[in-house]
C-alpha positions as CSV (number, residue, x, y, z in Angstrom):
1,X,104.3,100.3,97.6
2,X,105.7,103.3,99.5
3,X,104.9,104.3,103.2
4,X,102.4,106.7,102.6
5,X,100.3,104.7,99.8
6,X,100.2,102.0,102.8
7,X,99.5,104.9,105.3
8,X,96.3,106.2,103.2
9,X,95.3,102.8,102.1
10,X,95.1,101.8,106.2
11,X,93.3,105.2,106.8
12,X,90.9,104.6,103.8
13,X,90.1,101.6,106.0
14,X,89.3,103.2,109.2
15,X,92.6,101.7,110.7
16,X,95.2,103.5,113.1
17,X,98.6,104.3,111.8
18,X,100.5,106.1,113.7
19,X,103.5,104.1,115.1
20,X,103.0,101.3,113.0
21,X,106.2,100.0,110.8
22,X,105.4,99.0,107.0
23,X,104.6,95.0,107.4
24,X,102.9,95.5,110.6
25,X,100.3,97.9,109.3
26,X,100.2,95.4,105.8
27,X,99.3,93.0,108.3
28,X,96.7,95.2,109.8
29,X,95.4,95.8,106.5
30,X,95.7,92.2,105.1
31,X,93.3,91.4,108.5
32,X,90.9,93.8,107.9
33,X,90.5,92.7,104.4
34,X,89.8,89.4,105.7
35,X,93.0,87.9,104.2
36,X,95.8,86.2,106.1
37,X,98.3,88.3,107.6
38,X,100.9,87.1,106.4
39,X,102.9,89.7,104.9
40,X,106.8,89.3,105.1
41,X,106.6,86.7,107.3
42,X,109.0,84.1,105.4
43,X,107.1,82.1,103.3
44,X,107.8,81.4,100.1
45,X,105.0,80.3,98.5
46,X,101.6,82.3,98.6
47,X,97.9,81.2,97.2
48,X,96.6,84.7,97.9
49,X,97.1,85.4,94.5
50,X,95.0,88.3,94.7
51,X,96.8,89.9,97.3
52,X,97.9,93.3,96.3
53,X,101.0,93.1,98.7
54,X,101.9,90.0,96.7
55,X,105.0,91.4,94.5
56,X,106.1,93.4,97.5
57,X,106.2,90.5,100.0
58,X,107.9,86.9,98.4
59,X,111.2,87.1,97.5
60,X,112.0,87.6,93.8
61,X,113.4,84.9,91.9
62,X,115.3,85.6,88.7
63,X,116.5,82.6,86.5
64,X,114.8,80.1,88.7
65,X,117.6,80.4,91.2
66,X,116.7,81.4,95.0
């Protein structure tokens, strides 16, 4: 997702933006939602599966190889 969908998303949420970088204000919003904020934090696995910041956040595997 780009900066500005997280931007309005955050605002749409009645959280501040300004000065924020991209995981930080995922985080914010990940919190607010009442969801661990855990966004780009390292893990590799994730049981939020209904996380919307899911595809953006663990790492990509292609042909089962890391």
């Amino acid at each position: 997702m780009k900066m500005a969908e997280v931007r309005r998303k955050a605002k749409e949420m009645g959280l501040k933006v300004q000065s924020m970088k991209k995981p930080d204000l995922i985080r914010a919003i990940q919190k607010a939602e009442g969801n661990m904020p855990c966004f780009a934090t390292g893990r590799s696995v994730c049981a939020q599966m209904s996380c919307c910041w899911r595809e953006d956040c663990l790492p990509v595997k292609h042909g089962g190889t890391q």
